[in-house]
Structure formats: structure tokens, C-alpha cells
C-alpha positions as CSV (number, residue, x, y, z in Angstrom):
1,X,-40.8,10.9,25.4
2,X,-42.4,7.2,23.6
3,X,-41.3,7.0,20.1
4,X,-39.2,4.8,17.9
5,X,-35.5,4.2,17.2
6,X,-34.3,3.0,13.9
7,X,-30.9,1.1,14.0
8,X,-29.6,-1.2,11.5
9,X,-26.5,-3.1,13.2
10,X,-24.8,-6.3,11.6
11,X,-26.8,-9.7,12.8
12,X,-23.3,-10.9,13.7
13,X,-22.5,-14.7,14.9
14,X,-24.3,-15.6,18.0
15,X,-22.7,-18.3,19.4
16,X,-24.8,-19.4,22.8
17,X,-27.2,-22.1,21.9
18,X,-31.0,-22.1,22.4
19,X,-31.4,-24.2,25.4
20,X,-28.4,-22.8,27.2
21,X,-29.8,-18.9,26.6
22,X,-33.0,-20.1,27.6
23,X,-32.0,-22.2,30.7
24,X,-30.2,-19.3,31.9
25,X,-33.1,-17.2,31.8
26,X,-35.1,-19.3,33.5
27,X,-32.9,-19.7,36.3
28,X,-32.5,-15.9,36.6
29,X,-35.9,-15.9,36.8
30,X,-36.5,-18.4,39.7
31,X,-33.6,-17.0,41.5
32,X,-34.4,-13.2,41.3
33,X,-38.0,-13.7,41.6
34,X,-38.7,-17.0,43.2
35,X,-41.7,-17.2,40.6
36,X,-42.0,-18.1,36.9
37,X,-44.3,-15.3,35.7
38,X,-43.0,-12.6,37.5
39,X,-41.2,-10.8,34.9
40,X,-45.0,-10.3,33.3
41,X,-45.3,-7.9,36.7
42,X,-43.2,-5.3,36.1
43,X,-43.2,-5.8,32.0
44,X,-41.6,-3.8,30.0
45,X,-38.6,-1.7,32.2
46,X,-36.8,-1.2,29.1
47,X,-37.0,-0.5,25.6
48,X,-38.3,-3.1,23.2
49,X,-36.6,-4.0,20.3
50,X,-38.9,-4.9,16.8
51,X,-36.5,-6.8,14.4
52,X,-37.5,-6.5,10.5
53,X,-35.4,-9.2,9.0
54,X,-35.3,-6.7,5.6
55,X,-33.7,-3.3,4.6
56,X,-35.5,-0.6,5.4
57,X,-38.2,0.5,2.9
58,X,-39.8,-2.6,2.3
59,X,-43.2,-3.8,2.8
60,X,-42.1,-5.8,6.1
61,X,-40.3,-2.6,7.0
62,X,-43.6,-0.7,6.8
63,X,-45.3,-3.0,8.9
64,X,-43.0,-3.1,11.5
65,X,-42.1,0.5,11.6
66,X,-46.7,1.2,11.5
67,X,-46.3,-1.1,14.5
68,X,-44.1,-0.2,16.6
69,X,-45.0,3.6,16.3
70,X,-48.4,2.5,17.6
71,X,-47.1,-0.3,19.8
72,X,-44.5,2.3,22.2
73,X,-47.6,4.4,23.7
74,X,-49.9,1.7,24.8
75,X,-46.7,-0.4,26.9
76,X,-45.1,3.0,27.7
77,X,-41.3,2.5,26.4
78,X,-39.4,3.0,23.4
79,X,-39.7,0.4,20.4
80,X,-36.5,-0.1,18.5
81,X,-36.6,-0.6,14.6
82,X,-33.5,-3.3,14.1
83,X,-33.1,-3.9,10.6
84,X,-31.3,-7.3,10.0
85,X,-31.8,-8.6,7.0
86,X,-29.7,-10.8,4.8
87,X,-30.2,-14.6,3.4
88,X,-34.0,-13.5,2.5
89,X,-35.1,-12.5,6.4
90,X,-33.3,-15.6,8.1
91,X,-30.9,-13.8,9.3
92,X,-33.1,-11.8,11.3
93,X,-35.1,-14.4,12.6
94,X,-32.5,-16.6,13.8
95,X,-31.2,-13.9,15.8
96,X,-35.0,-13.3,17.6
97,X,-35.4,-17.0,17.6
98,X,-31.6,-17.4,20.2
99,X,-32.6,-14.0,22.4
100,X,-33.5,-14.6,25.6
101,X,-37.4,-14.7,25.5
102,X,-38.2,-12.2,28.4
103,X,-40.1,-10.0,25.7
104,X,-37.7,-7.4,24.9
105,X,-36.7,-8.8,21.2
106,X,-39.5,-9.1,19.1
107,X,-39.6,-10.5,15.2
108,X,-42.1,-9.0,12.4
109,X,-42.4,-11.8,10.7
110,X,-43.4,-13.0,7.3
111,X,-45.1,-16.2,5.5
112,X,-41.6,-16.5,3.6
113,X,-39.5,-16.2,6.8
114,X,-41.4,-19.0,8.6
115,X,-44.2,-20.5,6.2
116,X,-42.4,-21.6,3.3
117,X,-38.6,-21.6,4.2
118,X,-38.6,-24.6,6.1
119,X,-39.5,-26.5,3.4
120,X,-37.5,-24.5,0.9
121,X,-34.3,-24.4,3.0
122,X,-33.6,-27.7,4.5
123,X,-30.7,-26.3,6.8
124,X,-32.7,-23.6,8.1
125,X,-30.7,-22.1,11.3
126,X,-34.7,-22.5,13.1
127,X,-37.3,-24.3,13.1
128,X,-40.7,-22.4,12.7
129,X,-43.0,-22.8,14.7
130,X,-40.8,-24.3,17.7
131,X,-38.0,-21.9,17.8
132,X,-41.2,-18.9,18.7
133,X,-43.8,-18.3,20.9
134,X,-46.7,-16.7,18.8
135,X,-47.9,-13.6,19.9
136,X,-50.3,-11.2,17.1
137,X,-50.9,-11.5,13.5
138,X,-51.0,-7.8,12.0
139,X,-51.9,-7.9,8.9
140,X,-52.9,-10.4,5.5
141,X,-51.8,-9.0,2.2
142,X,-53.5,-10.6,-1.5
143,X,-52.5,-11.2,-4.8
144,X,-54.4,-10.8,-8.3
145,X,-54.1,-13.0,-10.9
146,X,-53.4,-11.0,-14.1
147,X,-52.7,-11.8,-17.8
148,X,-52.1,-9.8,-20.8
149,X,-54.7,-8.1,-23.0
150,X,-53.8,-10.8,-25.6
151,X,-54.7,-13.9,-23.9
152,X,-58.1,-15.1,-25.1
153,X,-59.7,-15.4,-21.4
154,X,-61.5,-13.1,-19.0
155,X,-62.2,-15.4,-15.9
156,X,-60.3,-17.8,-14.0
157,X,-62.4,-20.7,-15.8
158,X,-61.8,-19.1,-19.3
159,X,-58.0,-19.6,-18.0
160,X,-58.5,-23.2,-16.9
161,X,-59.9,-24.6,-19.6
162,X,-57.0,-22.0,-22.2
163,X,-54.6,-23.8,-20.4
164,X,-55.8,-27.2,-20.8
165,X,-56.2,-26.7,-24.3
166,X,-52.9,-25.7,-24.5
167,X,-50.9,-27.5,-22.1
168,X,-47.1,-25.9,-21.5
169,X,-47.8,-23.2,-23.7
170,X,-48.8,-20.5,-21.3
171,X,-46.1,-19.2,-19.5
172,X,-46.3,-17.2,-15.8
173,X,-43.7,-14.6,-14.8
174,X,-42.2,-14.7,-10.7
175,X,-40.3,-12.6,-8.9
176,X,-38.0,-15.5,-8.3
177,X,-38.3,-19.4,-7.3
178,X,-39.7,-19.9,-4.1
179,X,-41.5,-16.5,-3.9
180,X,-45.1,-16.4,-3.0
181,X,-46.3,-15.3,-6.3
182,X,-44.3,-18.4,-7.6
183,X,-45.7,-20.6,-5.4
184,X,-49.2,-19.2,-6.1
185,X,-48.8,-20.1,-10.1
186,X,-48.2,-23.5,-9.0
187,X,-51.1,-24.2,-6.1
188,X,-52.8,-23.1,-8.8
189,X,-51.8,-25.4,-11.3
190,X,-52.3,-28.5,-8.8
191,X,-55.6,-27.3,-8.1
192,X,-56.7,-26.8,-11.9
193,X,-54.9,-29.3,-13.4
194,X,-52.8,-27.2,-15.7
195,X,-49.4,-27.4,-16.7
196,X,-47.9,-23.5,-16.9
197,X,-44.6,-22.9,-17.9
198,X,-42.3,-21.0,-15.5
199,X,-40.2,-18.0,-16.1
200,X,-38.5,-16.3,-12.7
201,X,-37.6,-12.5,-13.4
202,X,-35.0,-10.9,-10.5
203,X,-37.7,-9.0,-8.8
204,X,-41.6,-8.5,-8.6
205,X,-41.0,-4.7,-10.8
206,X,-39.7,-6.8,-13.9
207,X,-41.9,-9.9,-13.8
208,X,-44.7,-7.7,-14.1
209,X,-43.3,-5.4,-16.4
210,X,-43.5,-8.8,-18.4
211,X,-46.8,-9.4,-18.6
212,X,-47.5,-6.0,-19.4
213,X,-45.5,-6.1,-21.9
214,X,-46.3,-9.2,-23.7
215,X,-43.2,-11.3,-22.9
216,X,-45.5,-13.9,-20.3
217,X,-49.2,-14.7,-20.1
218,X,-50.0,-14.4,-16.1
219,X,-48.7,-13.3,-13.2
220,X,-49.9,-13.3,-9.8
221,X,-48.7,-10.0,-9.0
222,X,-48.8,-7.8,-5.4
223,X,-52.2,-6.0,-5.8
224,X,-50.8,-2.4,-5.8
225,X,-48.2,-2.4,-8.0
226,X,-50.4,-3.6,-10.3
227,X,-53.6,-1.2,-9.7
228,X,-52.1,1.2,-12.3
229,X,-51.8,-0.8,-15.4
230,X,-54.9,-2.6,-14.5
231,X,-56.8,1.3,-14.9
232,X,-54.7,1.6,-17.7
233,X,-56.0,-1.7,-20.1
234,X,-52.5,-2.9,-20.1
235,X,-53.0,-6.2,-17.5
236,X,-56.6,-7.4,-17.1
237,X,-57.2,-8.9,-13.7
238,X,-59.3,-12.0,-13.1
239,X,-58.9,-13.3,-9.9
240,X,-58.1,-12.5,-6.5
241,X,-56.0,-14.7,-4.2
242,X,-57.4,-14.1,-0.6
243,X,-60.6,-15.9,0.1
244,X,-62.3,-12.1,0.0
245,X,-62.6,-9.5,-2.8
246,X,-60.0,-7.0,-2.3
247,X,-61.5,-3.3,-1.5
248,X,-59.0,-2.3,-3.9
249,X,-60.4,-4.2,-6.7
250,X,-63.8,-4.7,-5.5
251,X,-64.8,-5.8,-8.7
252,X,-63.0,-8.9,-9.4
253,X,-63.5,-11.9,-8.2
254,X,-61.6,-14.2,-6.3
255,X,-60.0,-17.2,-7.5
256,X,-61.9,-19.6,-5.1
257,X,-65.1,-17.9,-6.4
258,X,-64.4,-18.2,-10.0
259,X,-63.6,-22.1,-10.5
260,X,-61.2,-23.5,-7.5
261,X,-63.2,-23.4,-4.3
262,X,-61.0,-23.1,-1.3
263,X,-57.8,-22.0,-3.4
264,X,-56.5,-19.1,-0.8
265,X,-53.4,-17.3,-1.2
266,X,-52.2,-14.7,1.3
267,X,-48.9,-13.0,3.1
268,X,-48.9,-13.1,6.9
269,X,-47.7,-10.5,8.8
270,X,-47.0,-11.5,12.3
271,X,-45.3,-10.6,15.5
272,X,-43.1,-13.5,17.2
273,X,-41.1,-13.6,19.9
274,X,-38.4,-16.5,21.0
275,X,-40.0,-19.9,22.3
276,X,-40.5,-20.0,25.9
277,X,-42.0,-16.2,26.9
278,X,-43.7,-16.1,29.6
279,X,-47.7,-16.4,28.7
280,X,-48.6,-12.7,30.7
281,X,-46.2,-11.3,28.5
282,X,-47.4,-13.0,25.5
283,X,-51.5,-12.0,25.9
284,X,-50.1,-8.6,27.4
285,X,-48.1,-7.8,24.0
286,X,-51.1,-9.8,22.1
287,X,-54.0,-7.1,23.1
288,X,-51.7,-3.8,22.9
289,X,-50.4,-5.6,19.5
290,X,-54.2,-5.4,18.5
291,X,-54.9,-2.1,19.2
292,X,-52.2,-0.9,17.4
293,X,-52.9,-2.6,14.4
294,X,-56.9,-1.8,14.6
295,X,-56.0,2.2,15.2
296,X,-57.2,3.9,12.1
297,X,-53.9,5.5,10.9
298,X,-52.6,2.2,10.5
299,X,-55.5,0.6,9.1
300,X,-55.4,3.2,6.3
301,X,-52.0,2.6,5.6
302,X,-52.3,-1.2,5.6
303,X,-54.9,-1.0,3.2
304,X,-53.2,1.4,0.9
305,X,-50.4,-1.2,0.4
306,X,-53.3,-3.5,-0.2
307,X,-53.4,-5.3,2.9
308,X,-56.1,-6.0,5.6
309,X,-55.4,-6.1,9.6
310,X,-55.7,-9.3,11.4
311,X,-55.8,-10.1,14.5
312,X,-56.3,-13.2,16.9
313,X,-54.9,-14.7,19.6
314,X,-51.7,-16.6,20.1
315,X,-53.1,-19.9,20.0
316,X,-54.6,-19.1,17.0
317,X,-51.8,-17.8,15.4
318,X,-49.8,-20.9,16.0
319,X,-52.8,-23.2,14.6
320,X,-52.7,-21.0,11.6
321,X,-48.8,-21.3,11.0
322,X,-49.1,-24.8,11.4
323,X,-51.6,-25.3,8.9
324,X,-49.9,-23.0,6.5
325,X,-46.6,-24.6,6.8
326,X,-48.2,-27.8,5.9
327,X,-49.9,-26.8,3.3
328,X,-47.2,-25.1,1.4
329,X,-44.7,-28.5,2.2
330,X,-47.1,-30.1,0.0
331,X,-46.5,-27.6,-2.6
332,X,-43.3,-27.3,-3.2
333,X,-42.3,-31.0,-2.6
334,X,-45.5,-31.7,-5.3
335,X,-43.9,-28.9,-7.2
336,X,-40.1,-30.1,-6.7
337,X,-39.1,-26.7,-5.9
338,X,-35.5,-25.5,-4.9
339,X,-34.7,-23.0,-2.9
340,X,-31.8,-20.7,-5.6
341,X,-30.1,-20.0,-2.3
């Protein structure tokens, strides 16, 4: 019987290199084959393993786990659940980025696992995109911009031209430095021309708690979580991130449409594998990665956690890493950000 297997074993030290690992897979291959894209012909004989580089519970978790349930019919085996997390998901995705890349260890990555650490971590154990061969986006998740009650401004342009009238007097809450709703707050301030103050709170639950309670100004806060105070009065919303209006919040606007054209803000959901898979295994994991995504139990839940699917292909994927990766170098170098760990 398909289904999927949860384990959460140590990431361990892995002590082969890149090259050698894949070297040696690519003489196997030659060897036992006598052609490069064989293994794509008998793909998959085994059990897949999914690594989440987070503890279980987590939105990445519930990605992953939404995915691989779907995923484990459509290429008829088992799809493993490996939690490794530790050192903010790089510990998992060093450990899919030195596997052998026949297409049996998979990654669900995140934009802060391989967007913005490379330029937050400058000894980062990988290098994103090289170290992994693209395969499916899953999924795009928003922000909203919200402020307290108190703060004399109902639009995004009623906050631009607040905080130019009172420059380093507003202050925005983050879940930490170098978290996407940190680095949010300050795209935005490049692109208005405002200078916000900063104050990072251990976790998204307290920054937000925050701003409802008066402490900060702003946030741009995860969409859900902050659904309920919203209905409530106690956070007024007045901008979303993504370049479309949220289902969620179909009402408000987004940021780009309210004053800063082009300002786009969301977190990427994609499945990676190690650099060097062969390509039939790539578009064969691609399309059933799709389907998956696109059934409707898993679009449901997506878009209950306030996310939308995506999907494209693997070329596309990589163009859109690349593009995000430079775009949020600018940022934090503009920004002179440091990574707290």
C-alpha cells in the first residue's frame, strides 16, 4: 500500500564531497547502464525520500507532508517525510544538496533556505541555485501590511507620506532579522523612501501581538494569523504583498496597487533535488509534482494557510530563483543586514 513515512533522524556529518558523490554516480550509471538517462527508465524502484529542513508542524512541514501524500500514488512508491531541520533549514538542504542526484532525496524548499540565505550567510554549506537541479514550485504564500488602530493612515499612500513626515518615528515589528517580514519592512522602505525604525520580536506570534497591542506601528504579518484581529478592529490592514489581492482578504489592496508599482513580496515553496538529476527524472517528477499540487484537497488546504499553488516548469523555476536571489542581495546589502546566526 502508497502512503507516507514520517521519520525525523539527526542530519549527521556527511563527509563525501559534491563532485566525488556525484562522479561516482555517474560512473555507476555509465557502467550499469551503458546510457546517461537510463535511470529515468525504470524511475522510481524505491521509496522517495521528501526532506523538510523544519520540525514537524510548521508551514514548510505542511507543505511537504500535502505533497508527498499526493505525490506517492501518481509515481507508485512510498514518499518519506525526513524532518531535518536545524541552523534555520540549512541543515536540511545541505544534506539534499551532497545526495546522490538519482531522484530518490528530494528538498521542500523555502525562499529563506535558498533566496535570501546566501546573502545573509556568507559561509553557507551550498550554493543555491548550483548545488540543485530545479524541479516544481508548489506553492506562493503573501503578506499584509498592517498597523494599529492608532496610526493616522488607512492606505499604503496615507503610510508613505506618515512616514515622511515623521521620519524614524514609526516603528515595525519582525519576527527576527533576516526574516521575510523583516525584509519586507525594508523593500518597502527603499521603494518609498522612508526611514522606519526596526524592532525584531523572537517569533512571528509576539511581533504581531505588538502591533495589536500598541507597542509598534506595522507589521507585515503572515496573512492568517492575522485574519482574526483584522475581523476583530484590533490591526487594520492596508496592503497586500503579492502582486494579487489575496482571496482571503479580497478587499484590500495590494501594495503595488496602492502607491509602489511592482513592489511584490512572496514565500516560495519549491521542490529541489541535488544538481546533476537526470532531465527524465526531473520533467517526470515536475508533471506528477503538478498534479499533486493542483488536486483539490491540497489546493484547499493551501489556501486555508493563505497560500496559492504554483506551478511551472524547471526552467522556469530556476529563472525565478535567480531573479529572486538577486533581488533580495540588493536588499539586505542596501539594508546592511546581518544574519543573528
Amino acid at each position: 500500500m502508497l502512503g507516507v513515512v514520517y521519520t525525523s533522524p539527526d542530519a549527521g556529518k556527511i563527509g563525501t564531497t559534491l563532485r566525488a558523490r556525484r562522479a561516482a554516480y555517474a560512473i555507476a550509471v555509465l557502467l550499469l547502464t551503458g546510457a546517461a538517462d537510463a535511470p529515468a527508465q525504470a524511475y522510481p524502484a524505491k521509496a522517495v525520500r521528501m526532506v523538510v529542513p523544519f520540525p514537524p508542524g510548521g508551514g514548510t512541514d505542511v507543505v511537504g507532508r500535502l505533497v508527498a501524500q499526493k505525490l506517492a500514488p501518481l509515481i507508485g512508491q512510498q514518499v518519506i517525510v525526513d524532518n531535518r531541520a536545524g541552523a534555520a533549514g540549512r541543515i536540511g538542504a545541505e544534506y539534499v544538496a551532497r545526495a546522490v542526484p538519482d531522484g530518490y532525496t528530494l528538498l521542500m524548499a523555502t525562499t529563506t533556505v535558498i533566496i535570501t540565505a546566501p546573502a545573509l550567510f556568507p559561509r553557507l554549506p551550498y550554493e543555491s541555485p548550483r548545488d540543485f537541479s530545479p524541479i516544481s514550485p508548489v506553492a506562493s504564500g503573501t503578506y499584509v501590511l498592517v498597523v494599529h488602530p492608532s496610526v493616522p493612515a488607512r492606505s499604503v499612500r496615507e503610510l508613505i507620506a506618515l512616514a515622511k513626515a515623521r521620519p524614524g518615528q514609526l516603528n515595525f515589528a519582525s519576527s527576527g532579522p533576516g526574516d521575510t517580514n523583516h525584509l519586507s519592512a525594508e523593500l518597502f522602505q527603499i521603494q518609498a523612501a522612508v526611514r522606519l525604525v526596526h524592532v525584531p520580536y523572537k517569533g512571528a506570534a509576539p511581533g504581531t501581538l505588538s502591533v495589536i497591542m500598541g507597542e509598534t506601528d506595522l507589521m507585515f504579518s503572515n496573512i492568517v494569523p492575522a485574519i482574526p484581529p483584522i475581523q476583530a478592529g484590533r490591526l487594520r490592514p492596508v496592503g497586500i504583498t503579492s502582486l494579487k489581492r489575496s482571496p482571503m482578504l479580497p478587499a484590500v489592496p495590494t501594495v503595488a496597487e496602492s502607491g509602489l508599482p511592482g513592489f511584490n513580496v512572496e514565500t516560495l515553496y519549491a521542490v529541489l533535488g541535488p544538481a546533476g538529476m537526470p532531465k527524465p527524472i526531473v520533467r517526470q517528477l515536475n508533471e506528477a509534482i503538478a498534479k499533486a499540487s493542483q488536486s483539490p484537497e491540497t489546493r484547499e488546504r493551501l489556501e486555508a494557510d493563505g497560500s496559492q499553488v504554483l506551478t511551472s516548469t524547471p526552467e522556469e523555476l530556476e529563472k525565478l530563483m535567480i531573479a529572486e536571489i538577486g533581488k533580495w542581495a540588493k536588499v539586505i546589502s542596501q539594508a546592511g543586514i546581518k544574519a543573528p546566526y
